[in-house]
PDB file of N, CA, C and O in Angstrom:
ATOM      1  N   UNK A   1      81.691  97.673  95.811  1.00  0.00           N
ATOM      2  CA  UNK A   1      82.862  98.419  96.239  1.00  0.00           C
ATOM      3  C   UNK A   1      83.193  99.454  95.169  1.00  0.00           C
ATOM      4  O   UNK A   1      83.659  98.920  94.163  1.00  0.00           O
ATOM      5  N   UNK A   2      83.081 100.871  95.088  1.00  0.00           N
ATOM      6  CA  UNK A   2      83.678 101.948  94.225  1.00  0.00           C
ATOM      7  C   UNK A   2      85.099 101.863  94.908  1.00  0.00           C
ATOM      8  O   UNK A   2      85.310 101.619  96.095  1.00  0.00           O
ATOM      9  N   UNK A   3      86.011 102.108  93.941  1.00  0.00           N
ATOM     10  CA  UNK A   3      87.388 102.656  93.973  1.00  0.00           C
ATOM     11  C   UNK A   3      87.892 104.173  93.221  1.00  0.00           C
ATOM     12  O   UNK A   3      87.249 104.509  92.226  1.00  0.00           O
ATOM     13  N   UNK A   4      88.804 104.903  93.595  1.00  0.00           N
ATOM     14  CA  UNK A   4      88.730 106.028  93.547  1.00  0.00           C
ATOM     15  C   UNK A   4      90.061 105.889  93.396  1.00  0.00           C
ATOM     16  O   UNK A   4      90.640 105.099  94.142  1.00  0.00           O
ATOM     17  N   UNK A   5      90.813 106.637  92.393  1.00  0.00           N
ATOM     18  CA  UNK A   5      92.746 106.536  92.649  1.00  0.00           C
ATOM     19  C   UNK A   5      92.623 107.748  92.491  1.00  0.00           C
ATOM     20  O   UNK A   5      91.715 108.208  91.799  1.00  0.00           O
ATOM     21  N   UNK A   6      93.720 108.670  93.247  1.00  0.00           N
ATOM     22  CA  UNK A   6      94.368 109.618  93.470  1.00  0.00           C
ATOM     23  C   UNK A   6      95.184 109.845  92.320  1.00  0.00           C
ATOM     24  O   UNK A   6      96.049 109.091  91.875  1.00  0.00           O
ATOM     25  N   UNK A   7      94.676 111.418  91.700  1.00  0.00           N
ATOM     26  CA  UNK A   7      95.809 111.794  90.628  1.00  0.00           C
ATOM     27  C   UNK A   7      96.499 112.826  91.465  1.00  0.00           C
ATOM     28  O   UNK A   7      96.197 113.590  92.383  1.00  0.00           O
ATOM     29  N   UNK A   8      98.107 112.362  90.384  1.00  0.00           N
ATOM     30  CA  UNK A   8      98.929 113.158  91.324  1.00  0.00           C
ATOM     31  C   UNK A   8      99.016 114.759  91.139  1.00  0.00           C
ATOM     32  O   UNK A   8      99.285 115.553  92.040  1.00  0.00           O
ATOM     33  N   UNK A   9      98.726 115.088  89.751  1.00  0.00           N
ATOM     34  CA  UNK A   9      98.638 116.433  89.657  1.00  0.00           C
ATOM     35  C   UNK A   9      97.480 117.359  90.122  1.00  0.00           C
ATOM     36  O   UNK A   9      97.270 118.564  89.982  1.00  0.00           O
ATOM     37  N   UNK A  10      96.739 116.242  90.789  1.00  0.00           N
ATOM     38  CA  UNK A  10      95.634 116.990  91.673  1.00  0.00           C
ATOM     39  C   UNK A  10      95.184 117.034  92.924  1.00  0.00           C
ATOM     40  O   UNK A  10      94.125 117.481  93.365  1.00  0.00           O
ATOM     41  N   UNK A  11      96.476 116.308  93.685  1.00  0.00           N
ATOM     42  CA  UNK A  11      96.109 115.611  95.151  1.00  0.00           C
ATOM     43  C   UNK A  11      97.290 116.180  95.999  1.00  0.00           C
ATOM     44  O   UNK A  11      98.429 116.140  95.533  1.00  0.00           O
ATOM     45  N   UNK A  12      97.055 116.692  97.188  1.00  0.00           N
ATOM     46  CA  UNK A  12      97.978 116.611  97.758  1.00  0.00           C
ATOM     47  C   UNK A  12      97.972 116.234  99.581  1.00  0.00           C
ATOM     48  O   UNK A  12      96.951 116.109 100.257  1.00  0.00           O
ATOM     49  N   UNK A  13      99.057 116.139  99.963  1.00  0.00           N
ATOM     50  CA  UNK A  13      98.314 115.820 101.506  1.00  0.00           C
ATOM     51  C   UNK A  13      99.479 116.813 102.242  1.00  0.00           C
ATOM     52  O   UNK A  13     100.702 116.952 102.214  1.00  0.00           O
ATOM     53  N   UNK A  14      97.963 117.582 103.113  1.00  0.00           N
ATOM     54  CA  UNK A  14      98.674 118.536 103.601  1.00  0.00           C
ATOM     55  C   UNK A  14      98.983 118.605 105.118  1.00  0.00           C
ATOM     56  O   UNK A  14      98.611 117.491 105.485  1.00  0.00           O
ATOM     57  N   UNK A  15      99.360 119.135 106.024  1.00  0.00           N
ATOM     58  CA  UNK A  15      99.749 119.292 107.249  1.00  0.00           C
ATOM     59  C   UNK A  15      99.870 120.600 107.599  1.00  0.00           C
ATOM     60  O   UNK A  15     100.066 121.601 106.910  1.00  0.00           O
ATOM     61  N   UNK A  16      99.660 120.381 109.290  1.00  0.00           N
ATOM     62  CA  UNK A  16     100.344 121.772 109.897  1.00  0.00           C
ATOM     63  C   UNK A  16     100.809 121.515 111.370  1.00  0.00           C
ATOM     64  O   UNK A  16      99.999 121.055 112.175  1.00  0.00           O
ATOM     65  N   UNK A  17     102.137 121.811 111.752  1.00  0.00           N
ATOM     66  CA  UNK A  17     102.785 122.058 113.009  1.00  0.00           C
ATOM     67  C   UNK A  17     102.834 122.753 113.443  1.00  0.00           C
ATOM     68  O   UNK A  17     102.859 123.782 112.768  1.00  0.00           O
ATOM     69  N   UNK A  18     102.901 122.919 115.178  1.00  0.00           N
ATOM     70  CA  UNK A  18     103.270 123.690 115.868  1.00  0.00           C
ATOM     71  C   UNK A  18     105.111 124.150 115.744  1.00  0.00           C
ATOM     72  O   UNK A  18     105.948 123.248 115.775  1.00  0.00           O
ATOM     73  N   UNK A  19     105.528 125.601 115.609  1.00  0.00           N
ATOM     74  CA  UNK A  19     106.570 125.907 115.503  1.00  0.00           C
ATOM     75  C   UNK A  19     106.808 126.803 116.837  1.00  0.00           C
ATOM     76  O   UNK A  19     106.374 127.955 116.856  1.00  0.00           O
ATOM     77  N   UNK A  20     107.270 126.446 117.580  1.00  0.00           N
ATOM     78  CA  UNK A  20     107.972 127.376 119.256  1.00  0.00           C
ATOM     79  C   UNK A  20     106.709 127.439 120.177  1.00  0.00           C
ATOM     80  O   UNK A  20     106.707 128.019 121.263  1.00  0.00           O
ATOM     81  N   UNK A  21     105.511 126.712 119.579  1.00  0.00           N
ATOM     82  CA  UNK A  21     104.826 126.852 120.712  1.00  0.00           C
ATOM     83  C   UNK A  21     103.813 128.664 120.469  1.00  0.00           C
ATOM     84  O   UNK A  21     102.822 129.102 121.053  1.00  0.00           O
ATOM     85  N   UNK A  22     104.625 129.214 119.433  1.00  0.00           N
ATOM     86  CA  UNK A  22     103.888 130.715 119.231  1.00  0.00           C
ATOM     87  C   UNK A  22     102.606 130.362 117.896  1.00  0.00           C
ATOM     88  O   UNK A  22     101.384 130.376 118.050  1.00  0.00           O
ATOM     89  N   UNK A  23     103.382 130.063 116.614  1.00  0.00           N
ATOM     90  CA  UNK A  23     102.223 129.626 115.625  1.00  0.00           C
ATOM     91  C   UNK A  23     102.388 128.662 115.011  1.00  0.00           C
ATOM     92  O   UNK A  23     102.990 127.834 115.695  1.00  0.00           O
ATOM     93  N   UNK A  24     102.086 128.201 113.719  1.00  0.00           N
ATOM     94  CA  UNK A  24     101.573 126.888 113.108  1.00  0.00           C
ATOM     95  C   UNK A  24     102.801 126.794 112.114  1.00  0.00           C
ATOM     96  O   UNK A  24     103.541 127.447 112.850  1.00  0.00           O
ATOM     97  N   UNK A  25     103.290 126.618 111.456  1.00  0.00           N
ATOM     98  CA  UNK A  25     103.920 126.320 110.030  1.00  0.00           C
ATOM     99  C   UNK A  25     102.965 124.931 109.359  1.00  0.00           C
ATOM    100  O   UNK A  25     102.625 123.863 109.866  1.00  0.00           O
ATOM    101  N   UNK A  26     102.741 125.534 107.992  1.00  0.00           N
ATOM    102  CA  UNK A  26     101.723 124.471 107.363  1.00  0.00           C
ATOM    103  C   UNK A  26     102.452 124.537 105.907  1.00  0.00           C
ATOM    104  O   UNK A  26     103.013 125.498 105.380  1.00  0.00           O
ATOM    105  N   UNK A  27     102.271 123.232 105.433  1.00  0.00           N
ATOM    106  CA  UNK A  27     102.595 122.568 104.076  1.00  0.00           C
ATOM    107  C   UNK A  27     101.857 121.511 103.313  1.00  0.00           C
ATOM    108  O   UNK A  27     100.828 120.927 103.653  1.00  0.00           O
ATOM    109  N   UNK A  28     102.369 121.410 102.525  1.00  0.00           N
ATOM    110  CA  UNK A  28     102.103 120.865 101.372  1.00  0.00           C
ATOM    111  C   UNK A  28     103.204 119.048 101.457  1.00  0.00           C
ATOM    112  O   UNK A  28     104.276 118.921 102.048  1.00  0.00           O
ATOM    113  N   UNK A  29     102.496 117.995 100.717  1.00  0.00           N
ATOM    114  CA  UNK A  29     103.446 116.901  99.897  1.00  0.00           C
ATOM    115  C   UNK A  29     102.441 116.644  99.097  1.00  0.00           C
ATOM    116  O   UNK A  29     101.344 116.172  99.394  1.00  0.00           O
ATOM    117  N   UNK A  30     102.991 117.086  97.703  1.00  0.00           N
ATOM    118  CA  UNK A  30     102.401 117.003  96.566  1.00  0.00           C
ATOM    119  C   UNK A  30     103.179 115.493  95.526  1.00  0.00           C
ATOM    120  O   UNK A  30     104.329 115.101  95.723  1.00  0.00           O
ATOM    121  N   UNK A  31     102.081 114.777  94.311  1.00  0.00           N
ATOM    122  CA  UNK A  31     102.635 114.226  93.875  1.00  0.00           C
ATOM    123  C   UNK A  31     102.119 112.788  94.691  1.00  0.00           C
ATOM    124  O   UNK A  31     102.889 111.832  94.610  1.00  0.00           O
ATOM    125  N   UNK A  32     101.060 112.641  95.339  1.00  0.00           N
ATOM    126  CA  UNK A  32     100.458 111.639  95.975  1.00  0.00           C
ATOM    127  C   UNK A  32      99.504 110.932  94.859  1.00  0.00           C
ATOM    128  O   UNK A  32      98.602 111.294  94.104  1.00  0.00           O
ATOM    129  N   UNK A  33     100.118 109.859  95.134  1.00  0.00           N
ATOM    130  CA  UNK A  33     100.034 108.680  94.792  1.00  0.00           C
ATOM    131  C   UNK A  33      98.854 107.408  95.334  1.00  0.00           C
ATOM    132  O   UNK A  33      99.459 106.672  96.113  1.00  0.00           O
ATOM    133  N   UNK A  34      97.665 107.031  95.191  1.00  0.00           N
ATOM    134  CA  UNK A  34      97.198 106.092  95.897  1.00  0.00           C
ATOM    135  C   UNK A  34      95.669 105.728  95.412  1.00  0.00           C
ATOM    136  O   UNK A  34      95.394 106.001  94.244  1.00  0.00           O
ATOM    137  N   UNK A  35      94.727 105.166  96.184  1.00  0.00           N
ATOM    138  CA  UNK A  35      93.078 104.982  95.997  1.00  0.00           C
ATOM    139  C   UNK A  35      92.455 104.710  97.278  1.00  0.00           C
ATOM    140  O   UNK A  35      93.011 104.596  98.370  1.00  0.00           O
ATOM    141  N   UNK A  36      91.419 104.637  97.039  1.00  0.00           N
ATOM    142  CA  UNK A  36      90.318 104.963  97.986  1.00  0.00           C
ATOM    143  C   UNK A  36      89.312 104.009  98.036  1.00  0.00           C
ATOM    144  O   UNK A  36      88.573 104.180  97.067  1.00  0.00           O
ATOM    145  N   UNK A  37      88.864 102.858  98.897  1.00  0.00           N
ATOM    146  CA  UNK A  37      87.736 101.868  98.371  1.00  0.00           C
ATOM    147  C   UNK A  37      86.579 101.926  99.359  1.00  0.00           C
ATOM    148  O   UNK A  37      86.794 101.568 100.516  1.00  0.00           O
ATOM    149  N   UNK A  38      85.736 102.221  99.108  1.00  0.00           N
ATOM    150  CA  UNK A  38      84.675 102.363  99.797  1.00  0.00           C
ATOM    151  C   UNK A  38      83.082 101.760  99.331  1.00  0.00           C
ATOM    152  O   UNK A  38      82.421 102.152  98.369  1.00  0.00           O
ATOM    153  N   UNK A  39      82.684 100.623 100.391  1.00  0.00           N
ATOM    154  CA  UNK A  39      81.643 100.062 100.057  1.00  0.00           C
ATOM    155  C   UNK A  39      80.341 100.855 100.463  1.00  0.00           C
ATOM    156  O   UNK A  39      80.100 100.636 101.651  1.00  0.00           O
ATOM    157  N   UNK A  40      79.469 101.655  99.916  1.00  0.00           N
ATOM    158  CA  UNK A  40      78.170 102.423 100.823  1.00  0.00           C
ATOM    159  C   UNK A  40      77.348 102.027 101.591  1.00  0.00           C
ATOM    160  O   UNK A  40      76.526 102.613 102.295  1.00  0.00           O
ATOM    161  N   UNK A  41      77.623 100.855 101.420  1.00  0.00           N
ATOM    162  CA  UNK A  41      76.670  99.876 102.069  1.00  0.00           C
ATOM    163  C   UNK A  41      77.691  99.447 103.630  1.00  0.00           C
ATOM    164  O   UNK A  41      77.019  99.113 104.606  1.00  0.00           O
ATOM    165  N   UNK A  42      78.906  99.469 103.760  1.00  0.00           N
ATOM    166  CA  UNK A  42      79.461  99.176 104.617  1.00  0.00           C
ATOM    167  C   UNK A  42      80.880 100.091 104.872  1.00  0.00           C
ATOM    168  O   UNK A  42      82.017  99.739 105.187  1.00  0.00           O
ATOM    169  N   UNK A  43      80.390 101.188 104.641  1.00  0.00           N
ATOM    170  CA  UNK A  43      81.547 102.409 104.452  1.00  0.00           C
ATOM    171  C   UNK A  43      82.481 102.221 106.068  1.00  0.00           C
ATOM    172  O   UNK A  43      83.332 103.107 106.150  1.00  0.00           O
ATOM    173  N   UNK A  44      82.472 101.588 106.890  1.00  0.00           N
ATOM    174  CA  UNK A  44      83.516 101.176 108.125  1.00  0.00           C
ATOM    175  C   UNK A  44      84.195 100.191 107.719  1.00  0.00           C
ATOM    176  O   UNK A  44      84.726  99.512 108.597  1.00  0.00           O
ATOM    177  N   UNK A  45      84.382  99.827 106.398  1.00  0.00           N
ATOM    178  CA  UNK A  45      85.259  98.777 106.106  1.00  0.00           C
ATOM    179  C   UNK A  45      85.850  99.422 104.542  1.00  0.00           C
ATOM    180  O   UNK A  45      86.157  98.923 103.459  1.00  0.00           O
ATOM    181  N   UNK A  46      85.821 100.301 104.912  1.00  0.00           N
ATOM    182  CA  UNK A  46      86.555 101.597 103.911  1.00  0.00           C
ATOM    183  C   UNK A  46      88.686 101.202 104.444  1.00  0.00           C
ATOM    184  O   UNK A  46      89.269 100.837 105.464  1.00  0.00           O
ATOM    185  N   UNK A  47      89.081 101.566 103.054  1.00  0.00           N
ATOM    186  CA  UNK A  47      90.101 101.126 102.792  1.00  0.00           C
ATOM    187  C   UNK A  47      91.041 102.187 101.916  1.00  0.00           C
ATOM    188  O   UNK A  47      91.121 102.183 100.687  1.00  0.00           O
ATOM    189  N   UNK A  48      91.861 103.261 102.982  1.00  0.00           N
ATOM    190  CA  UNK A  48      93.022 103.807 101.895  1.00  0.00           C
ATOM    191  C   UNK A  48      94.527 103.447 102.017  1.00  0.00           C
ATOM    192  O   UNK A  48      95.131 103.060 103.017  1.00  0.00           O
ATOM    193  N   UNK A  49      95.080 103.710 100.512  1.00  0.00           N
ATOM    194  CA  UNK A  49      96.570 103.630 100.170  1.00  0.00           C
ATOM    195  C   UNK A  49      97.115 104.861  99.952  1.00  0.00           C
ATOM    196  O   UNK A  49      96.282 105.435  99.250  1.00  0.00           O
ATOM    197  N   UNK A  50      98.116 105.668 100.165  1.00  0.00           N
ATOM    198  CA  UNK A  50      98.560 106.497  99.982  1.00  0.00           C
ATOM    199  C   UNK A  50     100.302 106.812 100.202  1.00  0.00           C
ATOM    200  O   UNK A  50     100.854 107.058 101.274  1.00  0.00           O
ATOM    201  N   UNK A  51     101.033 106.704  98.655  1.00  0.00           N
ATOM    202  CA  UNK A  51     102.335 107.202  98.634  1.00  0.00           C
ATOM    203  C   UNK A  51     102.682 108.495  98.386  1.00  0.00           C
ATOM    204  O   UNK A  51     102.037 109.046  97.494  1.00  0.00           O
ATOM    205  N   UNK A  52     103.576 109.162  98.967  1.00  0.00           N
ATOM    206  CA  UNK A  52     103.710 110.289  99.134  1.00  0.00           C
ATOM    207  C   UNK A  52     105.465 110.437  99.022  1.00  0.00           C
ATOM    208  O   UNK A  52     106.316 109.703  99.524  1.00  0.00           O
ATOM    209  N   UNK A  53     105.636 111.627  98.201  1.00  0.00           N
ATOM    210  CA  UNK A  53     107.001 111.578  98.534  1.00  0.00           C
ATOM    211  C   UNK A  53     107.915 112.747  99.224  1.00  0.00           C
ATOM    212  O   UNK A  53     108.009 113.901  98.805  1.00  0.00           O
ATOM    213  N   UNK A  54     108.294 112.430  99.888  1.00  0.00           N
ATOM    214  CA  UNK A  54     108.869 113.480 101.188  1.00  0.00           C
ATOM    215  C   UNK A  54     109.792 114.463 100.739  1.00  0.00           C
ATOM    216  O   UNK A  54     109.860 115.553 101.308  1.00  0.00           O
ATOM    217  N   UNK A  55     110.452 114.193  99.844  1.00  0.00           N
ATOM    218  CA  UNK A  55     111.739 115.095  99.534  1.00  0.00           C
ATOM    219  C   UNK A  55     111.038 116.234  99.020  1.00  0.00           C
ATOM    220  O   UNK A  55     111.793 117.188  98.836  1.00  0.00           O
ATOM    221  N   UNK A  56     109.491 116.504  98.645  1.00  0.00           N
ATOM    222  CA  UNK A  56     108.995 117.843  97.786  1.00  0.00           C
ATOM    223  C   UNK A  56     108.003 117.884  99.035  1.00  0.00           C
ATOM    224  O   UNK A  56     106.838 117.596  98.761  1.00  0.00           O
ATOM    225  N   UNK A  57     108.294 118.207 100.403  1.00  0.00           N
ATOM    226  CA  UNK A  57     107.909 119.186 101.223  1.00  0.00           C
ATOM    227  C   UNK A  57     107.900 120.687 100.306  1.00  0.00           C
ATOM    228  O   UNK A  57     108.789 121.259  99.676  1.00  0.00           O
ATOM    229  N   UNK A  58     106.644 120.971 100.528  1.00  0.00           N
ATOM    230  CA  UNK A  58     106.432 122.791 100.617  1.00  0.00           C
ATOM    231  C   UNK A  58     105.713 123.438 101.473  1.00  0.00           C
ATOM    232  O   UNK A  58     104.582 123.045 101.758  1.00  0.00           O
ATOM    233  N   UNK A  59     106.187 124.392 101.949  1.00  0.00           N
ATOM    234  CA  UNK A  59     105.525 125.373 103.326  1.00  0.00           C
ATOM    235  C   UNK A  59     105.259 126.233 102.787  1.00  0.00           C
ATOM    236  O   UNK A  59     104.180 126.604 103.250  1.00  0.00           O
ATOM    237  N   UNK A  60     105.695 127.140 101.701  1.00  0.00           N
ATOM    238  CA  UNK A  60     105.896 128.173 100.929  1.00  0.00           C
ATOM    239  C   UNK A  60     106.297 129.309 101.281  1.00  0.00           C
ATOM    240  O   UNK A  60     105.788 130.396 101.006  1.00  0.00           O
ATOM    241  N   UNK A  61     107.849 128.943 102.317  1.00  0.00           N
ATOM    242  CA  UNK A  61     108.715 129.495 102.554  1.00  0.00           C
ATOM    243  C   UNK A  61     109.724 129.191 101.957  1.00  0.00           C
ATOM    244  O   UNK A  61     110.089 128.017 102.008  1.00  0.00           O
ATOM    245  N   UNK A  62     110.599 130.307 101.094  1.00  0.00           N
ATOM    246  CA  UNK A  62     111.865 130.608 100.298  1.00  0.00           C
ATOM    247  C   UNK A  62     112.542 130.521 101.726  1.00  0.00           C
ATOM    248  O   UNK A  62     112.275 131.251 102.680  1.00  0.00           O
ATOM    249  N   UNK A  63     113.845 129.073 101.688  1.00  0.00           N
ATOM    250  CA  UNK A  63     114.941 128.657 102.423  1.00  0.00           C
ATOM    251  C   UNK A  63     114.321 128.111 103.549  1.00  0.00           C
ATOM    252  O   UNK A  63     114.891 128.397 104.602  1.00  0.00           O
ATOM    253  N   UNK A  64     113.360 127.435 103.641  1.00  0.00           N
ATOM    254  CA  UNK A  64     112.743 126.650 105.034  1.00  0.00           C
ATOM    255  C   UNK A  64     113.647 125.560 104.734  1.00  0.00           C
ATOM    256  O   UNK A  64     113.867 125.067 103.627  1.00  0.00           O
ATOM    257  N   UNK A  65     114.288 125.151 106.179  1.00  0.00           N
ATOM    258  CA  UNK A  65     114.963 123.329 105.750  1.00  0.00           C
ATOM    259  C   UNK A  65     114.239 122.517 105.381  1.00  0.00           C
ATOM    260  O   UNK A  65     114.966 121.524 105.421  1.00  0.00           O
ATOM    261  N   UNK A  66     113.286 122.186 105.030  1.00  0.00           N
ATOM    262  CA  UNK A  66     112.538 121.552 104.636  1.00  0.00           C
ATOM    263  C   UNK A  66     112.412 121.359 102.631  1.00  0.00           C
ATOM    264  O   UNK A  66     111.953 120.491 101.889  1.00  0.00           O
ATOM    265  N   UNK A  67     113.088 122.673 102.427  1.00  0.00           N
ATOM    266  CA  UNK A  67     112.594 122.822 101.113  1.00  0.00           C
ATOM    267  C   UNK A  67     113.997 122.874 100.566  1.00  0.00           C
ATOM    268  O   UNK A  67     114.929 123.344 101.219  1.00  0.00           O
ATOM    269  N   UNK A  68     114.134 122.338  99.251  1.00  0.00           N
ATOM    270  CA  UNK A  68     115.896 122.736  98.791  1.00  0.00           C
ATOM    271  C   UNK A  68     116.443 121.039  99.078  1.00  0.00           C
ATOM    272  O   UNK A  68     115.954 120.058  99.637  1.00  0.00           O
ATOM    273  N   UNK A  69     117.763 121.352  98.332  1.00  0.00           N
ATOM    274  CA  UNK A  69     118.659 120.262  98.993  1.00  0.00           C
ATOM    275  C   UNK A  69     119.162 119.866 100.086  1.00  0.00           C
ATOM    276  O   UNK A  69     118.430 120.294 100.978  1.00  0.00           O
ATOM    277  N   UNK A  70     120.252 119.118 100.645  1.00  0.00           N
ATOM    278  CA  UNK A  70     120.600 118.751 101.251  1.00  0.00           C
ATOM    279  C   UNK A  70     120.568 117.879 102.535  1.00  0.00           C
ATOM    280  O   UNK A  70     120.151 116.751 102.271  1.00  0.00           O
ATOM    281  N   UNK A  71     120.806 118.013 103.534  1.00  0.00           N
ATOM    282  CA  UNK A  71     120.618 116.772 104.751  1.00  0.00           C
ATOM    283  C   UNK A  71     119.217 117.049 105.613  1.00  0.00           C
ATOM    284  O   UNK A  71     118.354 117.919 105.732  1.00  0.00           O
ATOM    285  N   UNK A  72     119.513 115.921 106.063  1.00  0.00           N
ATOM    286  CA  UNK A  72     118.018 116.287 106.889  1.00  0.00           C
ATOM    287  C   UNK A  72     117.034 115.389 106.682  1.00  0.00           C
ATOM    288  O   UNK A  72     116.812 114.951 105.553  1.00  0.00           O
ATOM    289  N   UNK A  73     116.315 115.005 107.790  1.00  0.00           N
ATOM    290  CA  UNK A  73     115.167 114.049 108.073  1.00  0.00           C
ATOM    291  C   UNK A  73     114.473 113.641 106.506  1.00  0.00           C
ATOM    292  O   UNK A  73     114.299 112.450 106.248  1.00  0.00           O
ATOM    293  N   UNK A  74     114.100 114.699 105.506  1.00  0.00           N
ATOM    294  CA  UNK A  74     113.590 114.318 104.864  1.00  0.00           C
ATOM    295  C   UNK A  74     114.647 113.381 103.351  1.00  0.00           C
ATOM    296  O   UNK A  74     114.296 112.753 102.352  1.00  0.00           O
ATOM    297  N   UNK A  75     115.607 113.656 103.773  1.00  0.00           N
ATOM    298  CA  UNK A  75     116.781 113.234 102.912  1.00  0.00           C
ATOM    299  C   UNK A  75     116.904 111.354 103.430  1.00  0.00           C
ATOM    300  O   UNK A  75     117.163 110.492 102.589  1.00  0.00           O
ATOM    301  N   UNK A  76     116.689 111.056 104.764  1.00  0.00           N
ATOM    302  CA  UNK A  76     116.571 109.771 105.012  1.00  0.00           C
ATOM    303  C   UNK A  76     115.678 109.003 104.811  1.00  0.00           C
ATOM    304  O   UNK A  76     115.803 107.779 104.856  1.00  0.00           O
ATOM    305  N   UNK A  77     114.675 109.595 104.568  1.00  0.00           N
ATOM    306  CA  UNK A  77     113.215 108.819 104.653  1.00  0.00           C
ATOM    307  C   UNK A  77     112.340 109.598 103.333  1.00  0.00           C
ATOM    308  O   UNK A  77     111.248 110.130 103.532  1.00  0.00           O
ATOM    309  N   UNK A  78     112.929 109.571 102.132  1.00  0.00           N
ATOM    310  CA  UNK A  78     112.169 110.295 101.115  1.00  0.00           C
ATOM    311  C   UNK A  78     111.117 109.880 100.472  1.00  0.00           C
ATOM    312  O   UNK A  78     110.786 110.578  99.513  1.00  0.00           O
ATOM    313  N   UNK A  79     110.287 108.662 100.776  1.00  0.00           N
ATOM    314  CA  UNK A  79     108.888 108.205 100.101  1.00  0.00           C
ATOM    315  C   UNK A  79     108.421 107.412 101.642  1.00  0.00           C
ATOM    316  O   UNK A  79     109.131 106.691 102.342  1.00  0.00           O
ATOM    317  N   UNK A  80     107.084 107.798 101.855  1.00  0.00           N
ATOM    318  CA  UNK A  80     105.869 107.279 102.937  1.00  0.00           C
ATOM    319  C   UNK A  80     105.298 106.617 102.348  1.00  0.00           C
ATOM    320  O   UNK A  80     105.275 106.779 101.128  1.00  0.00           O
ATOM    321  N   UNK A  81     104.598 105.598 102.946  1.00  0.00           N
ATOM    322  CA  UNK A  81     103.763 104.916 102.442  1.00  0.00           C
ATOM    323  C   UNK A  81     102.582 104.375 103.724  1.00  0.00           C
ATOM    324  O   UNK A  81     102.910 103.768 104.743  1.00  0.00           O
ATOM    325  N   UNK A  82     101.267 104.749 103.374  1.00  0.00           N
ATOM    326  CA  UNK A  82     100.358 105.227 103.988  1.00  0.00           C
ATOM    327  C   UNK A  82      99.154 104.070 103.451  1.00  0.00           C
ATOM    328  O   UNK A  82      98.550 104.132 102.380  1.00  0.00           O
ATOM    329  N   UNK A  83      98.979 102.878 104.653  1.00  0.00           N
ATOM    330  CA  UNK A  83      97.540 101.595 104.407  1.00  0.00           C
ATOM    331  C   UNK A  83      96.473 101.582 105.877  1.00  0.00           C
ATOM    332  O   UNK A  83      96.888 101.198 106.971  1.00  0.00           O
ATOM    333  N   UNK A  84      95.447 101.940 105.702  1.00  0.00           N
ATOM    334  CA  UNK A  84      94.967 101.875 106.461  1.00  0.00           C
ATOM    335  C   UNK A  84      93.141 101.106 105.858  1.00  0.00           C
ATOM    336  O   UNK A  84      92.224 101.665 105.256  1.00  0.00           O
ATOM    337  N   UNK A  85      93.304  99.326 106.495  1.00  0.00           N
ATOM    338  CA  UNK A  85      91.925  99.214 106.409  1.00  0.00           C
ATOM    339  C   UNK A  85      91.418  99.047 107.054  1.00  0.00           C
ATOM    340  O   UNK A  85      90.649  98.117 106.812  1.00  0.00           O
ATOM    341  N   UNK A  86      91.298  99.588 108.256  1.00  0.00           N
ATOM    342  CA  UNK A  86      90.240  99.984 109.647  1.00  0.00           C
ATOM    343  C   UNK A  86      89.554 100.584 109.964  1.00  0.00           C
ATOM    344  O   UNK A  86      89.911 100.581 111.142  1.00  0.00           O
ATOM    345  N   UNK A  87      88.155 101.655 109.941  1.00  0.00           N
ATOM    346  CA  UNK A  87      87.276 102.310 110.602  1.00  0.00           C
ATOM    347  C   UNK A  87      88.127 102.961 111.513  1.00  0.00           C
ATOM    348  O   UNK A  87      88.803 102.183 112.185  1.00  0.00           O
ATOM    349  N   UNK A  88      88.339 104.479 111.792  1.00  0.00           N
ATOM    350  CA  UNK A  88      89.022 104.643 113.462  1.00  0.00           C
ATOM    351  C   UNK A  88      88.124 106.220 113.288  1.00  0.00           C
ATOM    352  O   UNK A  88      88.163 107.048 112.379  1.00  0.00           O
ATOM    353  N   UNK A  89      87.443 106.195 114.405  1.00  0.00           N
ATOM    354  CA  UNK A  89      86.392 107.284 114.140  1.00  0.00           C
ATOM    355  C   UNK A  89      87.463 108.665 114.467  1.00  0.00           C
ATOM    356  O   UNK A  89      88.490 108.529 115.132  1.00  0.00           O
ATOM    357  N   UNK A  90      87.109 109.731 113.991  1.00  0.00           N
ATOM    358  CA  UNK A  90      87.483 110.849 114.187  1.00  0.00           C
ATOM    359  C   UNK A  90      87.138 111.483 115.769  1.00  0.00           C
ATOM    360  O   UNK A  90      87.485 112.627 116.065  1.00  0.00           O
TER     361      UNK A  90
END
C-alpha cells in the first residue's frame, strides 16, 4: 500500500458551476488537507480522505458572496470532510 498526504500549500480542490444557465463560475478551496492510499496491485480498493475548508472559497471575483465575510451557506458549514473507500468508475 503507498500513501500519499496532501500538502496544503500545494493542493487545492477545485470546482465549477453553472451560473443562470448562460456560463460556468469556477473556484478554488485551498488549504486541503488529507491522503491518498493506493495498492498497484489492487488500485479498486484505493482509498481517499480529504478536509477542506469552506470559508476560503475563491472564484477570483472581487465581492462574489462567496468570498469576504459574512452570512451565508458557507458561514454554516465551514469545514467538509471528504472519505471515500470504494472504486466508483468515472
Amino acid at each position: 500500500m503507498t500513501k500519499w498526504f496532501f500538502e496544503p500549500g500545494h493542493t487545492a480542490a477545485e470546482f465549477r458551476a453553472r451560473h443562470m444557465m448562460v456560463t460556468y463560475v469556477r473556484g478554488q478551496l485551498k488549504n486541503v488537507h488529507g491522503l491518498l492510499e493506493v495498492d498497484p496491485d489492487e488500485p479498486e480498493k484505493a482509498r481517499v480522505e480529504a478536509t477542506v475548508d469552506a470559508t476560503q472559497v475563491y472564484t477570483g471575483t472581487v465581492g462574489h458572496p462567496l468570498v469576504g465575510g459574512g452570512a451565508g451557506p458557507r458561514a454554516q458549514a465551514p469545514r467538509r470532510i471528504h472519505r471515500q473507500d470504494t472504486h466508483q468508475p468515472a
